[in-house]
Jmol script that loads the backbone (N, CA, C; Angstrom):
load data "model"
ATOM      1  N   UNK A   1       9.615 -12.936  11.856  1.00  0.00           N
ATOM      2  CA  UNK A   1       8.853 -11.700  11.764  1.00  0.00           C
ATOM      3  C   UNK A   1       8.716 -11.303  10.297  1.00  0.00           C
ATOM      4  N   UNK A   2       7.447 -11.029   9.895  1.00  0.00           N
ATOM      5  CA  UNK A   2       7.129 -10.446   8.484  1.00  0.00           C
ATOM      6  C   UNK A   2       7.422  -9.035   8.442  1.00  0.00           C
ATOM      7  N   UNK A   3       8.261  -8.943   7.128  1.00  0.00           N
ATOM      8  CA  UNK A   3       8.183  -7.606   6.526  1.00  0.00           C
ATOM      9  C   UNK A   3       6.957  -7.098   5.492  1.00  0.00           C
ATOM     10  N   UNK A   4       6.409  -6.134   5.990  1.00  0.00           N
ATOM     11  CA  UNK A   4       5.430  -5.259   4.915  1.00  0.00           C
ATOM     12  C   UNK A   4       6.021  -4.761   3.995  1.00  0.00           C
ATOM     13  N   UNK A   5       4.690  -4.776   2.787  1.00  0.00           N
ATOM     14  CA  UNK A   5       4.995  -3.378   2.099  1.00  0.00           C
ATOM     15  C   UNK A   5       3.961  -3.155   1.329  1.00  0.00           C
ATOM     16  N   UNK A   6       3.601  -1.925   0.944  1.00  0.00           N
ATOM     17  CA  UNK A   6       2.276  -1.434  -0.145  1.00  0.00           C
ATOM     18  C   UNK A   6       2.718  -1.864  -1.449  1.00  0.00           C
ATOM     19  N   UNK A   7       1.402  -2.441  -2.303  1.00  0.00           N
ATOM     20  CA  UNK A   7       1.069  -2.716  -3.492  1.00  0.00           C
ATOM     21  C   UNK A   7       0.397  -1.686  -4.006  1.00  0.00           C
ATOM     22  N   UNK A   8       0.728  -0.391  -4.595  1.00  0.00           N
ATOM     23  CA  UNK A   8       0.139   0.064  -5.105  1.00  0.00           C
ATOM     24  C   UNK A   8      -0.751   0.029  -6.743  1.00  0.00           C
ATOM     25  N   UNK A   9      -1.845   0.281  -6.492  1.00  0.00           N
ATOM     26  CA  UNK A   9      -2.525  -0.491  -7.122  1.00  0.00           C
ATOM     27  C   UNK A   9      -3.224   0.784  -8.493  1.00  0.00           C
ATOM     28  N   UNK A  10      -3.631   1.224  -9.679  1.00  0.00           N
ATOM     29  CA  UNK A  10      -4.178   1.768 -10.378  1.00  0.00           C
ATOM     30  C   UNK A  10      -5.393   1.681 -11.011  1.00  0.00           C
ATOM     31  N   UNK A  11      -6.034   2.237 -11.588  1.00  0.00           N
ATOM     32  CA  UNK A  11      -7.354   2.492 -11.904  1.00  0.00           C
ATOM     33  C   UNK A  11      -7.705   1.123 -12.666  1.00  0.00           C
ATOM     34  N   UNK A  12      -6.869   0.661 -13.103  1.00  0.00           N
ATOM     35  CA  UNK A  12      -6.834  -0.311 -14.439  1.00  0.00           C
ATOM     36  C   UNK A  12      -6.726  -1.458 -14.047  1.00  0.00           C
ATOM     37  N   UNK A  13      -6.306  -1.304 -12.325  1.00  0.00           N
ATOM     38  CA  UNK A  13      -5.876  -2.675 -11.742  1.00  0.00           C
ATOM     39  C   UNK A  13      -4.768  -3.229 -11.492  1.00  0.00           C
ATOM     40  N   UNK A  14      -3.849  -2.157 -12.789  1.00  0.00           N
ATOM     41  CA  UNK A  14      -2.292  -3.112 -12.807  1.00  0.00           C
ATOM     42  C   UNK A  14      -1.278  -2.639 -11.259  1.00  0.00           C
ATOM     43  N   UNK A  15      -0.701  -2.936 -11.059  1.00  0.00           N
ATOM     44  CA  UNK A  15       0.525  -2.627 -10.214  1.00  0.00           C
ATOM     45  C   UNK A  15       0.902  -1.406 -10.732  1.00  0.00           C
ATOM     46  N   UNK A  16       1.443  -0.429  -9.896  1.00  0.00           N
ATOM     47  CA  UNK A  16       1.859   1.361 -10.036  1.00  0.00           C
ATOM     48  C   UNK A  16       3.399   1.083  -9.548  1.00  0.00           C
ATOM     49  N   UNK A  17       3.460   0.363  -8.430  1.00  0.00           N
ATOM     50  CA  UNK A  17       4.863   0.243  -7.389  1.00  0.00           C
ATOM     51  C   UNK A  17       4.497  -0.336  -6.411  1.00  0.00           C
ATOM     52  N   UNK A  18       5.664  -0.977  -5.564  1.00  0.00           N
ATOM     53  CA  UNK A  18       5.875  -1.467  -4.252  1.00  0.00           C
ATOM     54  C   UNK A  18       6.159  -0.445  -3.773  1.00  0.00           C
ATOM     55  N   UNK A  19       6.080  -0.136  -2.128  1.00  0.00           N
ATOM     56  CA  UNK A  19       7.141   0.182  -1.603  1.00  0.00           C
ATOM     57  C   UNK A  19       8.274   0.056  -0.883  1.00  0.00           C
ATOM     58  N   UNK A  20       8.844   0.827   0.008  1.00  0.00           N
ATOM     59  CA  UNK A  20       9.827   0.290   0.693  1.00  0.00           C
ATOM     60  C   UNK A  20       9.254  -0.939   1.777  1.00  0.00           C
ATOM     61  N   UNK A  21      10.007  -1.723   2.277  1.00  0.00           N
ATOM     62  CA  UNK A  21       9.733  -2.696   3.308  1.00  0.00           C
ATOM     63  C   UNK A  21       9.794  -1.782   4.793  1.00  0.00           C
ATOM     64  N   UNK A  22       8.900  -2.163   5.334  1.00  0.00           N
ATOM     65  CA  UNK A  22       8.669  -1.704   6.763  1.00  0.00           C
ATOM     66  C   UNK A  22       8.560  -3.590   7.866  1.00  0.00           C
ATOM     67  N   UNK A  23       9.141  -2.946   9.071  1.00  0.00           N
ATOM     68  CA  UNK A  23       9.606  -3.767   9.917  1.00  0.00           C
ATOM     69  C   UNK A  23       8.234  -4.634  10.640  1.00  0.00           C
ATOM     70  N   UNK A  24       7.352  -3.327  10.483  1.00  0.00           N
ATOM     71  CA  UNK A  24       5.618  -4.040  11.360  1.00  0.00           C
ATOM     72  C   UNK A  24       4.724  -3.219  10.646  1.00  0.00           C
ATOM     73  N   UNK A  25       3.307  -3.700  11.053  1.00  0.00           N
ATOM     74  CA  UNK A  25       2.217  -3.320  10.169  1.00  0.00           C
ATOM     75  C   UNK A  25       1.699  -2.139  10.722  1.00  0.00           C
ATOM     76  N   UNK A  26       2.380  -1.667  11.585  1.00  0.00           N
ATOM     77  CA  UNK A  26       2.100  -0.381  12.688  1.00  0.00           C
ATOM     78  C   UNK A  26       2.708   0.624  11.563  1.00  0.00           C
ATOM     79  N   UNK A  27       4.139   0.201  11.706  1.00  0.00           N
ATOM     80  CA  UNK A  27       4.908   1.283  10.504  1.00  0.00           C
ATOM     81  C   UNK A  27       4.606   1.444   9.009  1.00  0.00           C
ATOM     82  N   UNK A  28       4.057   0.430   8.770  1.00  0.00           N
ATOM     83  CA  UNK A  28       3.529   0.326   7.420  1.00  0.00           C
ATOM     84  C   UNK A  28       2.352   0.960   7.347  1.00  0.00           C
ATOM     85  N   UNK A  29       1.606   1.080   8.375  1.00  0.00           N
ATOM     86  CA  UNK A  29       0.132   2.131   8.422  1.00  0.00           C
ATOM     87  C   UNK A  29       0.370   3.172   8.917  1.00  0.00           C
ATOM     88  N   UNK A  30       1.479   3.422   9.675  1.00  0.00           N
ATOM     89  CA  UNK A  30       1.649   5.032  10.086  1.00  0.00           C
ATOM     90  C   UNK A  30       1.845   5.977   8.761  1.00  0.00           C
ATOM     91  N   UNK A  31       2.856   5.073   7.604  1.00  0.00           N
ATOM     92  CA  UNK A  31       3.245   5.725   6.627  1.00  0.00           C
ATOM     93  C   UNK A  31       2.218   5.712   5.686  1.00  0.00           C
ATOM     94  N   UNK A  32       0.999   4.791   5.562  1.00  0.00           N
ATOM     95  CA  UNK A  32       0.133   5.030   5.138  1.00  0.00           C
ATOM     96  C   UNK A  32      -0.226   6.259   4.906  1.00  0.00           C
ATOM     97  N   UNK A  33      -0.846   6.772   6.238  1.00  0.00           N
ATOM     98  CA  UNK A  33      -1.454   8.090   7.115  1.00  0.00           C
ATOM     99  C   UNK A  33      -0.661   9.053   6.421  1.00  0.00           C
ATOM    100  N   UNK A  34       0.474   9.280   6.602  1.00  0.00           N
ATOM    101  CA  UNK A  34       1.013   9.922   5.794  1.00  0.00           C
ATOM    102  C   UNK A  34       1.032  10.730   4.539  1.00  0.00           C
ATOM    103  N   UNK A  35       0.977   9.616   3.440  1.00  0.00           N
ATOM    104  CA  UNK A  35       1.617   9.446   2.444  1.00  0.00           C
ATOM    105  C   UNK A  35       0.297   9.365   1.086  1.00  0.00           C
ATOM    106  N   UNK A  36      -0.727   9.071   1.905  1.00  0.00           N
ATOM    107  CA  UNK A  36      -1.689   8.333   0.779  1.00  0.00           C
ATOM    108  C   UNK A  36      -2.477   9.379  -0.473  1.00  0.00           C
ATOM    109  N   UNK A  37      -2.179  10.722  -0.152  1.00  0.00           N
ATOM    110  CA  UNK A  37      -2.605  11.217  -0.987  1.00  0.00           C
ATOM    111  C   UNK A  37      -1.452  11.717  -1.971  1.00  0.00           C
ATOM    112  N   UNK A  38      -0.328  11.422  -1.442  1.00  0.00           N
ATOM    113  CA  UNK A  38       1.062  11.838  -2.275  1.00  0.00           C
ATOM    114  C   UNK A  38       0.949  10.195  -3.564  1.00  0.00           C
ATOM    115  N   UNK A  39       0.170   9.696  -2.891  1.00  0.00           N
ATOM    116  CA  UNK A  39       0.296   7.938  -3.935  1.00  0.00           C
ATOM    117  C   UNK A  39      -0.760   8.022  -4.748  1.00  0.00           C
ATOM    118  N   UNK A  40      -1.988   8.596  -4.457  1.00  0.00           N
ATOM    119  CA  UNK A  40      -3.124   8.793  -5.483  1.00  0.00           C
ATOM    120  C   UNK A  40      -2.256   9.873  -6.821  1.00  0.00           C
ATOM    121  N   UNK A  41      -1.400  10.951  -6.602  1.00  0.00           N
ATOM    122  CA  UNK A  41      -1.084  11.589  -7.171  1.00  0.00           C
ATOM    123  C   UNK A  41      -0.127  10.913  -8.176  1.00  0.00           C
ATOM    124  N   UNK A  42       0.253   9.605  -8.043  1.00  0.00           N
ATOM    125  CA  UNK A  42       1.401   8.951  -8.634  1.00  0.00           C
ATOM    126  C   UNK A  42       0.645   7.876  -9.608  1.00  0.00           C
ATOM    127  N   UNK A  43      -1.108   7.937  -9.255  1.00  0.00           N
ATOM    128  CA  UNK A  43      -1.713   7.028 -10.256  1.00  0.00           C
ATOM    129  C   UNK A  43      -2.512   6.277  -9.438  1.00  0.00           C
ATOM    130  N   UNK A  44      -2.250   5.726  -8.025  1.00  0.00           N
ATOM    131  CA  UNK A  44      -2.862   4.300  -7.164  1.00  0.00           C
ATOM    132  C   UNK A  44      -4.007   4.952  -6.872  1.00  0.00           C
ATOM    133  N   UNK A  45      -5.092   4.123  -7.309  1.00  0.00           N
ATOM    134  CA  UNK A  45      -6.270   4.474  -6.784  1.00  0.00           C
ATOM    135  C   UNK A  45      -6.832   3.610  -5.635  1.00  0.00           C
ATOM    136  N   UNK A  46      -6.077   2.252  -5.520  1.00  0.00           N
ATOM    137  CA  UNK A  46      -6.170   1.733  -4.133  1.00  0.00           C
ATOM    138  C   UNK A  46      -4.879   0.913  -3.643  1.00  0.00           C
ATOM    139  N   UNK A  47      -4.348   0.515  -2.479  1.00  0.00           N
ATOM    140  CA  UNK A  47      -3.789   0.118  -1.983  1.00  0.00           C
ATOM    141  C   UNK A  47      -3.782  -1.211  -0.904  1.00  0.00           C
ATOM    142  N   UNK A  48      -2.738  -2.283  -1.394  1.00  0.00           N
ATOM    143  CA  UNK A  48      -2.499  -3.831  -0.465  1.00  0.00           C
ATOM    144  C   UNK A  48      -1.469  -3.937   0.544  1.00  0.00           C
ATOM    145  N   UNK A  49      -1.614  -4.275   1.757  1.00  0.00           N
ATOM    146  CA  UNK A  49      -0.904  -4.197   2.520  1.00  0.00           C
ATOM    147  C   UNK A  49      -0.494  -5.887   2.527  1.00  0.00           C
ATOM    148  N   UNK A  50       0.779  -6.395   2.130  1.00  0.00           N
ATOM    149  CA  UNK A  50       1.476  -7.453   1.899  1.00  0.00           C
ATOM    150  C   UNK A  50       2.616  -7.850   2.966  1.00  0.00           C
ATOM    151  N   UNK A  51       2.419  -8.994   3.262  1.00  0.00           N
ATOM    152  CA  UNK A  51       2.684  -8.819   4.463  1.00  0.00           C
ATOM    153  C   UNK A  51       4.413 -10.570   4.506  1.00  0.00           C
ATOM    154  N   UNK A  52       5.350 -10.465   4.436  1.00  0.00           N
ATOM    155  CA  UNK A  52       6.442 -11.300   3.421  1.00  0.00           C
ATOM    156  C   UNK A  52       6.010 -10.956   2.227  1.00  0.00           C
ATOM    157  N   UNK A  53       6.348 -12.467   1.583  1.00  0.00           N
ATOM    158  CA  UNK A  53       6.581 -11.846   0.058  1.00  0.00           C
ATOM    159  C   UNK A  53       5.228 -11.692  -0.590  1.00  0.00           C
ATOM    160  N   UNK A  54       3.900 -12.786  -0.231  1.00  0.00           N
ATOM    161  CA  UNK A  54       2.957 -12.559  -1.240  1.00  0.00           C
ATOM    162  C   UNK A  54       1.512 -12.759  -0.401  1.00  0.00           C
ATOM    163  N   UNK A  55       1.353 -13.001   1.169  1.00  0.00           N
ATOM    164  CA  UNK A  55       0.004 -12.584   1.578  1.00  0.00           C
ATOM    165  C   UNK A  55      -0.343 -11.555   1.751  1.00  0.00           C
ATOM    166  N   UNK A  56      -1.756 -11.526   1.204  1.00  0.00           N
ATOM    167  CA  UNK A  56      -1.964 -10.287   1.111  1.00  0.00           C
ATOM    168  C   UNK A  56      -2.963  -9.655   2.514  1.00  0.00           C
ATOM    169  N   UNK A  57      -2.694  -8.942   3.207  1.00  0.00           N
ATOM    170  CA  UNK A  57      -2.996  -8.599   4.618  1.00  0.00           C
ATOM    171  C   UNK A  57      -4.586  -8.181   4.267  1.00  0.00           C
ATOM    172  N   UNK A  58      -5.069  -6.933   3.664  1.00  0.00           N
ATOM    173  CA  UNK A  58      -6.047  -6.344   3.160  1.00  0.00           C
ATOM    174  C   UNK A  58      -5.844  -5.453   1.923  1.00  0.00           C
ATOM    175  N   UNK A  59      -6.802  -4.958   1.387  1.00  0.00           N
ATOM    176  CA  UNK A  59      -6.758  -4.022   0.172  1.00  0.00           C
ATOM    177  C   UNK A  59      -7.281  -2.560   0.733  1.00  0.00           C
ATOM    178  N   UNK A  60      -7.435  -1.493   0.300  1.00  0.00           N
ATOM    179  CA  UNK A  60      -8.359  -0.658   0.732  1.00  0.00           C
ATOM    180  C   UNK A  60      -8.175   0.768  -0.322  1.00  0.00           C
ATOM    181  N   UNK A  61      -9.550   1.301  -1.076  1.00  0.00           N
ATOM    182  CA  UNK A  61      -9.460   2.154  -1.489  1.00  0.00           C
ATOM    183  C   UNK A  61      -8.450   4.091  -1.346  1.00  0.00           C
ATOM    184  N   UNK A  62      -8.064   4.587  -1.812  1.00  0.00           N
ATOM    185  CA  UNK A  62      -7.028   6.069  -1.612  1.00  0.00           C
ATOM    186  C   UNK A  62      -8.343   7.231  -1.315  1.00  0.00           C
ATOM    187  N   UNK A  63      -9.151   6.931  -2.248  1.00  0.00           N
ATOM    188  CA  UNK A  63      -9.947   7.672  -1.966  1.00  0.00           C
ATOM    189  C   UNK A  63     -11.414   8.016  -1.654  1.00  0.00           C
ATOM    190  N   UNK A  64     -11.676   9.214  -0.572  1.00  0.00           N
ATOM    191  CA  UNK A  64     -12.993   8.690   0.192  1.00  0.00           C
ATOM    192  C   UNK A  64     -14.299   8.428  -0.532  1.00  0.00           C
ATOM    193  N   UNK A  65     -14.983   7.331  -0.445  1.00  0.00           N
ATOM    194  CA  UNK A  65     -16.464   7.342  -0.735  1.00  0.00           C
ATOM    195  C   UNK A  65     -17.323   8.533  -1.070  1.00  0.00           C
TER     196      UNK A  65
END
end "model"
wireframe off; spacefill off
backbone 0.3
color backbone group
């Protein structure tokens, strides 16, 4: 079983932070829902959902169109 976790990502492109590891991609998107405007505030202007150590599941912008 793969562990998740967010790549948070910045304007510039570089890496901002990981986060914690989550058990499924359910929990890893619930906390998404959560959390995502508390992560724009920290710099990430988009976010990778990574899924072990380095596939990358999808990307997806913080903020709306």
């Amino acid at each position: 079983m793969a562990i998740f976790r967010w790549t948070l990502i910045g304007a510039s492109g570089g890496e901002v932070r990981t986060t914690e590891p989550f058990e499924s991609q359910k929990a890893a998107e619930d906390w998404m829902g959560v959390e995502w405007a508390s992560l724009i505030d920290e710099g990430a202007e988009s976010v990778s959902l990574v899924a072990g150590e380095h596939e990358v599941v999808y990307t997806m912008g913080l903020r709306e169109e």
